[in-house]
C-alpha angles and dihedrals in degrees: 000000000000118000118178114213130284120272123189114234110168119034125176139160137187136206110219126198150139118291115296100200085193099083087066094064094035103051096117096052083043095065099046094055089054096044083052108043093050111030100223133135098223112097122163121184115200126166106259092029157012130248133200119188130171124232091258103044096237091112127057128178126180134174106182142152095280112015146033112212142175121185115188123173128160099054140123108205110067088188096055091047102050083044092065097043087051085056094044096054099040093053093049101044081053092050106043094034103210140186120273108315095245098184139024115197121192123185126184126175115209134202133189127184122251136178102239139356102225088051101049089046089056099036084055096043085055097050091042112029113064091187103033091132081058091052090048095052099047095047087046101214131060121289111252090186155018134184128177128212128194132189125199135167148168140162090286104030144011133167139122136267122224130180133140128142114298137186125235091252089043084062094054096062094051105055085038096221126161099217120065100251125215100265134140125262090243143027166125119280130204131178133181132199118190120176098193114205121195154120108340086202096061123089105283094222086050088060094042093050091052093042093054090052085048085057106044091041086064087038098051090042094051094048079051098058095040084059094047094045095046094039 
């Protein structure tokens, strides 16, 4: 069956680290330098953090006590996006100061168009599951839906892959956005979770850069293989 190519919709990223009691006493210039950095209404004050969200929830921004993080969905340029987010967490790991870094998480959703929904799930219930007649029997009525999950780690990463079809509302609610955003009626989704470990004394964009690379190279292979196994 036809599959068009992968295209990433929701990116986010966090900075992890050990708690920065700063961030109690400097909420409120905390704040302005996140009112005024990126230009945005939603402001949320809580007691360990500060929170900025856009109207229509496809952007997220938080400085806290023990993380910096930045959510997007809903975009077209990949490179835009992971741009801002570069220039959100290094703002905020310059303003709040904070111990090594101990952990980067990076986070990206994938779609890629398919023809229809009910095709794509069997397709992929033929090429994974070995004994999906078997499935079928033992539950006694027609399958509606798969997913797939997969765990991986190592010293330096560790994470989980998901993908499985996926209709346009199913995406939604995902990426929990407010607005309806532009996406097929069907299609197959892949996500992709990397918590990245590694030296605390080396320039934390560096890492980040290189951890980023490190996520979208499994991403980008995984989509790979999905097209080459429901072709």
């Amino acid at each position: 069956m036809e599959l068009q190519d992968f295209a990433p919709q929701q990116f986010s990223s966090r900075f992890a680290f050990s708690p920065a009691a700063s961030i109690v006493d400097r909420r409120g210039e905390t704040a302005e330098a996140m009112l005024e950095f990126l230009k945005l209404p939603g402001l949320s004050m809580h007691p360990t953090a500060v929170e900025v969200t856009s109207e229509d929830n496809r952007e997220q921004y938080r400085i806290g006590l023990i993380q910096i993080y930045a959510v997007l969905a809903g975009f077209d340029d990949f490179e835009d996006v992971s741009g801002r987010v570069r220039e959100f967490l290094q703002m905020a790991a310059k303003h709040l100061n904070p111990p090594d870094v101990e952990s980067i998480d990076v986070r990206t959703c994938d779609i890629a168009p398919a023809e229809s929904f009910e095709a794509l799930r069997d397709r992929l219930n033929e090429a994974l599951v070995s004994g999906v007649g078997g499935i079928k029997s033992a539950i006694g009525t027609a399958l509606s839906d798969s997913a797939w999950v997969f765990e991986f780690e190592d010293s330096s990463v560790s994470g989980r892959v998901q993908f499985g079809p996926m209709r346009s509302e199913q995406l939604e609610e995902v990426l929990q956005v407010k607005d309806s955003i532009e996406a097929p009626p069907n299609m197959l989704f892949l996500a992709v979770d990397a918590k990245f470990q590694g030296n605390e004394h080396e320039d934390v964009i560096e890492r980040w850069q290189g951890a980023v690379a490190k996520q979208r190279g499994i991403a980008e292979r995984t989509g790979a293989w999905l097209r080459e196994m429901v072709a």
